[in-house]
C-alpha positions in Angstrom: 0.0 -0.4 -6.9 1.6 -3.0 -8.4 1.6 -5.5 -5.1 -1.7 -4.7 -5.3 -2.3 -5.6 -8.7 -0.3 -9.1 -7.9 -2.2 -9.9 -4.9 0.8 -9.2 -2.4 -0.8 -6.6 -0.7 -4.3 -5.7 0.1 -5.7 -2.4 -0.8 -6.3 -0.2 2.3 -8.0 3.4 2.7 -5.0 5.5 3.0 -4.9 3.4 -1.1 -8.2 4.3 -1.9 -7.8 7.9 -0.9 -4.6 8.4 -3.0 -6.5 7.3 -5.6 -9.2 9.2 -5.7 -6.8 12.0 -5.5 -4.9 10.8 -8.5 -7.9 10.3 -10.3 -9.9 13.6 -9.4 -12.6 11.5 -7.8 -14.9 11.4 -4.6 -13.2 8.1 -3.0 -17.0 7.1 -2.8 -17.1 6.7 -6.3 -15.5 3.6 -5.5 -18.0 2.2 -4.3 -21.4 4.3 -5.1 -22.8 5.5 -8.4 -22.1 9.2 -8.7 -24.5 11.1 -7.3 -25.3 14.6 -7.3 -23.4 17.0 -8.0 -22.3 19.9 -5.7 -24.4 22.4 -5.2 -26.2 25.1 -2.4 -27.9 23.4 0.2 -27.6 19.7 -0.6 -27.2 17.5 2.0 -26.7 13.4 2.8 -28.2 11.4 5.3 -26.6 8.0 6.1 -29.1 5.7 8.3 -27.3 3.1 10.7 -25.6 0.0 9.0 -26.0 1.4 5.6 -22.6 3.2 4.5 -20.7 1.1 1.8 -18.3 -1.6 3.9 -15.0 -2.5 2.5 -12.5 -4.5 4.5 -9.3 -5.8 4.4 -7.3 -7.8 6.9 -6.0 -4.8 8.3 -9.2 -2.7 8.9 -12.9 -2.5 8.1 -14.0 0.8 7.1 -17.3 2.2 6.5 -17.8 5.2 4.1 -20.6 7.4 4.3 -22.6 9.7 2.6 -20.8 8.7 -0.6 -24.6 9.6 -2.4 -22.1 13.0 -2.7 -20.0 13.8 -5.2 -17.7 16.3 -4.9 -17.2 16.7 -1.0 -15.0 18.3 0.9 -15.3 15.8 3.8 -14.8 11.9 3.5 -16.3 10.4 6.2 -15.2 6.6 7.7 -16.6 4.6 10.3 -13.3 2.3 10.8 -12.4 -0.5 13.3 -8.8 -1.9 13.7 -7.8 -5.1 15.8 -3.8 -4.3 14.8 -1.7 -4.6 17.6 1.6 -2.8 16.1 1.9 -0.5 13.0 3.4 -3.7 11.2 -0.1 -5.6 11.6 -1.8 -2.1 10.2 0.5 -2.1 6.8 3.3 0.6 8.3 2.4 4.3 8.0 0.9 6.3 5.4 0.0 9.8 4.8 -2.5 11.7 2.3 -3.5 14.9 1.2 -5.7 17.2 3.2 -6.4 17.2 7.1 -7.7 14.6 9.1 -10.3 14.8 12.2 -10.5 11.1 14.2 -13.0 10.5 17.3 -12.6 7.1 18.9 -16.1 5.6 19.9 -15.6 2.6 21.8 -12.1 1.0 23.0 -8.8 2.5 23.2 -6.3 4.0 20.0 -2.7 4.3 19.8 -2.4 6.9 16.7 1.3 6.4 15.5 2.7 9.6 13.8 6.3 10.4 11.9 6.8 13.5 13.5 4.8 12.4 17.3 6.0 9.9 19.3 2.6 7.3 19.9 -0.5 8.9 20.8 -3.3 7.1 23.3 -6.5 8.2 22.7 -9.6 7.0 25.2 -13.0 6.1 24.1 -14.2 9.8 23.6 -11.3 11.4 22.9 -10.6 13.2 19.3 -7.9 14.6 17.7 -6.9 16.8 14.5 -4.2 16.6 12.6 -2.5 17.3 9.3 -2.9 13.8 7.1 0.1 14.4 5.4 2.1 13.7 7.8 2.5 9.8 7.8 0.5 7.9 10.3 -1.2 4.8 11.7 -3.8 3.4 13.6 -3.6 0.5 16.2 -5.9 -0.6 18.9 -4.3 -1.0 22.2 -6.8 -3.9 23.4 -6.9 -7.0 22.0 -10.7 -6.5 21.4 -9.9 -3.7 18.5 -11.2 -0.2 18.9 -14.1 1.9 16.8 -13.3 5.4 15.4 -14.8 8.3 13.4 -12.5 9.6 10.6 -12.9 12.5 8.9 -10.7 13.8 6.0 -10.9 16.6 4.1 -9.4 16.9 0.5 -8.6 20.4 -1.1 -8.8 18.9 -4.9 -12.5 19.5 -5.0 -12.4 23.0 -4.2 -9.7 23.5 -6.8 -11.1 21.4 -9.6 -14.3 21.1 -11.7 -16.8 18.6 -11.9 -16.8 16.1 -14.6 -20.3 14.8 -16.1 -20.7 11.5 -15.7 -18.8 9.0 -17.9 -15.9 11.3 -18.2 
């Protein structure tokens, strides 16, 4: 936090997420007045080029659906020109599990526990977001993926009304 705070280091999703989990939020509260809260039947819809875009030079990440508070899912559109885990910011982990469908190019998902990971245009994979990981595209060109996260603080804690 504090690199961030100085400017040494740009704030990146695996940053965001931790925070949100710190804070009890919906990481698209960072970007998105709160919306509804949870309840039966509600749903999102997110049209083409309209989720809330942050980037850093490491990645540029789309969120979507963050009308929602209180999810259980955290969607991301991401895309990654890194070449090594160095040019990504190293590895990080998080809370909850983590679904991740490449779109267009090629991914090398880096893992503590795996050794790297190639994953096709097409290809998905599941995995426990704990465990500290990376993304890098294998062509220079960068590569496009779906992330999904899920977070277990929401089912274990209650909403707050706004302003609290």
């Amino acid at each position: 936090m504090s690199r961030i705070e100085t400017g040494r280091s740009d704030i990146s999703a695996p940053h965001l997420f931790r925070l949100s989990v710190l804070f009890g939020v919906d990481v698209g509260g960072f970007f998105h007045d709160a919306g509804p809260e949870h309840v039966s039947g509600i749903r999102s819809v997110e049209r083409k080029g309209q989720g809330r875009v942050f980037e850093t030079d490491r990645l540029r990440s789309t969120l979507l659906c963050t009308d929602l508070r209180s999810k259980k899912m955290h969607p991301f559109l991401n895309h990654v020109r890194g070449r090594t885990v160095q040019d990504v910011g190293g590895l990080a982990g998080h809370d909850g599990e983590e679904y991740l469908l490449v779109q267009r190019g090629r991914l090398v998902l880096h893992t503590s526990a795996y050794a790297p990971l190639l994953l096709d245009t097409g290809d998905s994979i599941y995995f426990d977001a704990t465990m500290p990981h990376a993304y890098v595209s294998a062509d220079a060109e960068g590569v496009e993926f779906l992330v999904i996260c899920t977070s277990d603080q929401h089912s274990e804690q209650k909403d707050l009304p706004d302003g609290d």
